[in-house]
C-alpha positions in Angstrom: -56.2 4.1 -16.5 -54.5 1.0 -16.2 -51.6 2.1 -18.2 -51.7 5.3 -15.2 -51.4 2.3 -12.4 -49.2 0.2 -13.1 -46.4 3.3 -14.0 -47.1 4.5 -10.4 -46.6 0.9 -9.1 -43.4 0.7 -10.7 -42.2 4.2 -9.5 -43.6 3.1 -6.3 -41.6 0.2 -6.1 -38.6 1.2 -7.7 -38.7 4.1 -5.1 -39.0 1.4 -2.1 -36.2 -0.6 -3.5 -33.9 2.5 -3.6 -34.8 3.3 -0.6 -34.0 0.5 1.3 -30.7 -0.2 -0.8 -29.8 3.3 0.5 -30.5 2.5 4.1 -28.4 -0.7 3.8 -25.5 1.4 2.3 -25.7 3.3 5.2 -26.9 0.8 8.2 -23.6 1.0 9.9 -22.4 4.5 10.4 -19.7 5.2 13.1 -22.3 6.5 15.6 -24.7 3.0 15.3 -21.5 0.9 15.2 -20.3 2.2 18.3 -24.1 1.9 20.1 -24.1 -1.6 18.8 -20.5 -2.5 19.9 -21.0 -0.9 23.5 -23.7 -3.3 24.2 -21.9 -6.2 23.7 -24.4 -8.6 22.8 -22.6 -10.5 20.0 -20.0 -11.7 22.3 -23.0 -14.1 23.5 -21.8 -13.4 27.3 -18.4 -14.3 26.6 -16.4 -12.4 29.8 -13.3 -11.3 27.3 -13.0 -8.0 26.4 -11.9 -6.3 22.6 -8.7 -4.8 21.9 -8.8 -1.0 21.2 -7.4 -1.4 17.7 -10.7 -3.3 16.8 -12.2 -1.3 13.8 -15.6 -1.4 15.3 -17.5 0.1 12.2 -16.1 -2.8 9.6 -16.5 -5.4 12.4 -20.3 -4.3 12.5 -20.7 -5.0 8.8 -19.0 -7.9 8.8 -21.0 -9.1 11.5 -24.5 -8.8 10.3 -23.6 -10.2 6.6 -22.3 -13.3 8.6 -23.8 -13.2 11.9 -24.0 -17.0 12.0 -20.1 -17.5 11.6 -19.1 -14.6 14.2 -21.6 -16.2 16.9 -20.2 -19.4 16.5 -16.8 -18.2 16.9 -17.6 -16.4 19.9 -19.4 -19.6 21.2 -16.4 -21.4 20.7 -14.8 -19.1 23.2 -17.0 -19.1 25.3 -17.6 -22.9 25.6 -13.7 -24.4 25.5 -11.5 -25.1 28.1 -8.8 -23.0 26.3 -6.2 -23.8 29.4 -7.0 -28.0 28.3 -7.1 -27.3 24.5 -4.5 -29.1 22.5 -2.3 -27.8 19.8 -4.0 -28.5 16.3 -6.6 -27.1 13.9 -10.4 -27.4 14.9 -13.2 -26.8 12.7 -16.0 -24.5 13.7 -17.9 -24.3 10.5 -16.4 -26.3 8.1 -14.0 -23.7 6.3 -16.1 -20.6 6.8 -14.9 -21.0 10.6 -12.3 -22.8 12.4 -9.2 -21.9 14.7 -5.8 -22.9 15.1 -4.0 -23.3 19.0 -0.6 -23.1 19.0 2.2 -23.1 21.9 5.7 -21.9 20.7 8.3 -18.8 21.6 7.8 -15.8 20.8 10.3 -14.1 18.6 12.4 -11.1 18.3 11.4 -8.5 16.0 13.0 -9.3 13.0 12.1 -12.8 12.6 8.3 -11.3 12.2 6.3 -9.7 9.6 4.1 -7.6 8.8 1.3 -9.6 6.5 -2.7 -8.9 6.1 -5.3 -11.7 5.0 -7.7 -10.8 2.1 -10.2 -14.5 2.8 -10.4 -15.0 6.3 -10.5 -12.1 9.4 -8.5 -13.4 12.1 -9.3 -13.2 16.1 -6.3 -13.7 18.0 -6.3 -14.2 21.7 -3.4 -15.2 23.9 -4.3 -18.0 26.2 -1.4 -18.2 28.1 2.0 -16.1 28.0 2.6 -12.6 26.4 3.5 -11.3 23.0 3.3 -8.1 21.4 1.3 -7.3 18.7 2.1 -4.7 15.6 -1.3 -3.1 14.0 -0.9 -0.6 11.0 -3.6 0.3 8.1 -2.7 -1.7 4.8 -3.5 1.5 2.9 -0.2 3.2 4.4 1.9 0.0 4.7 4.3 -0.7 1.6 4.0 -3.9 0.1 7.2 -6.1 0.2 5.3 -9.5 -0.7 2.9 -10.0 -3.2 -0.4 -11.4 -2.1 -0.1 -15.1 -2.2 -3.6 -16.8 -2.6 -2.7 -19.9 -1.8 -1.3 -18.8 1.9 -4.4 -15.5 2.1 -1.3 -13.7 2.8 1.1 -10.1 2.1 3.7 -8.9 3.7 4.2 -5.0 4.2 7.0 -2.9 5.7 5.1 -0.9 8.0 5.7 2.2 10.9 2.9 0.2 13.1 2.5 0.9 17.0 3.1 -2.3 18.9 0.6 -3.6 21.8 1.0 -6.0 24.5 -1.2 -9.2 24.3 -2.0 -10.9 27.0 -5.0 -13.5 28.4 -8.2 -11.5 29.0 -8.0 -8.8 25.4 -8.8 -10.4 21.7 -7.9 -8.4 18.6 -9.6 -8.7 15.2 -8.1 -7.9 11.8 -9.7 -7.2 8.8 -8.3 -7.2 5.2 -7.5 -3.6 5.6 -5.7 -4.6 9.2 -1.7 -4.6 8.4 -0.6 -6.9 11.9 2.4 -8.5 13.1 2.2 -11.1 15.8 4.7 -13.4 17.9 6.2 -10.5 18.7 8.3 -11.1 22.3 8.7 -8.5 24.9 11.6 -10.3 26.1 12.6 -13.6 26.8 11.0 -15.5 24.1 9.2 -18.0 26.1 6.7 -19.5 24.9 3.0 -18.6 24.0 0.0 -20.5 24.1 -2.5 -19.0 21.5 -5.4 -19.3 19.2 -6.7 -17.8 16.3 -10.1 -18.3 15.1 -10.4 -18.0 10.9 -13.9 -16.1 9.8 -14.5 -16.0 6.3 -14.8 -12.4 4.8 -17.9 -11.4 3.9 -18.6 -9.5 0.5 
């Protein structure tokens, strides 16, 4: 009899455990990531809006597995006089979080790359000025440059659409996000920007 229990409890709880690590696999489909990403409550009432390119589904994921480093990066936002913000590196959470203002020209085409991060997603906003912005999946982009641990960084030769950047629209890339930024749509004057560092989460 007891031999009869405690092989159910196992079964039982075996049965649980699968069951939730099946849930988990499948937490964020499409349909839930867009519900969740229409509400907007993880930009903490930060008034800026998300580029289009934003790959909602990963950025759910990524989200809840480090919900304490994305809210603090969106707090960051939210709470900085980014026209008063100095050029330099600012640490949000140690190395897990921090962002990096700079103010220089854009450029022309080809003095940019095409590169992807595998550590850190970045957020890049425009503060002030204009750039254009190249987005393109790493899985069809051709690699041209080794990934270099040391600087999180590939380069790619890529067919990827270009978008204008401006104050007011963030993007977010992901590992799988080929992008190429500092783009100039003429003039190359120059661009007051941040990017905010979040450490990928496994």
């Amino acid at each position: 009899m007891k031999k009869l229990f405690l092989s159910a409890l196992y079964f039982g709880t075996s049965f649980l455990f699968m069951t939730a690590v099946a849930q988990n696999t499948n937490e964020w489909t499409k349909n839930k990531s867009k519900k969740w990403f229409k509400e907007k409550e993880w930009l903490g009432g930060l008034e800026l809006k998300p580029h289009k390119t934003v790959d909602v589904q990963e950025f759910a994921r990524q989200y809840h597995l480090n919900k304490s480093y994305w809210d603090k990066a969106f707090a960051f936002f939210k709470n900085t006089d980014l026209n008063k913000i100095a050029k330099g590196k600012y640490p949000i959470d140690g190395e897990n979080v921090y962002a990096s203002v700079t103010a220089d020209s854009s450029k022309n085409f080809d003095k940019t790359n095409w590169e992807s991060h595998r550590k850190y997603i970045d957020i890049q906003y425009v503060i002030n000025g204009e750039e254009k912005i190249g987005v393109y999946p790493v899985s069809k982009a051709t690699v041209t440059k080794e990934y270099d641990d040391k600087k999180d960084a590939a380069n790619y030769s890529a067919d990827g659409k270009l978008y204008s950047a401006t104050p007011g629209t963030f993007f977010i890339f992901f590992p799988s996000d080929a992008h190429r930024p500092n783009i100039t749509p003429g003039g190359n004057k120059v661009v007051k920007k941040i990017v905010i560092k979040v450490r990928v989460a496994e």
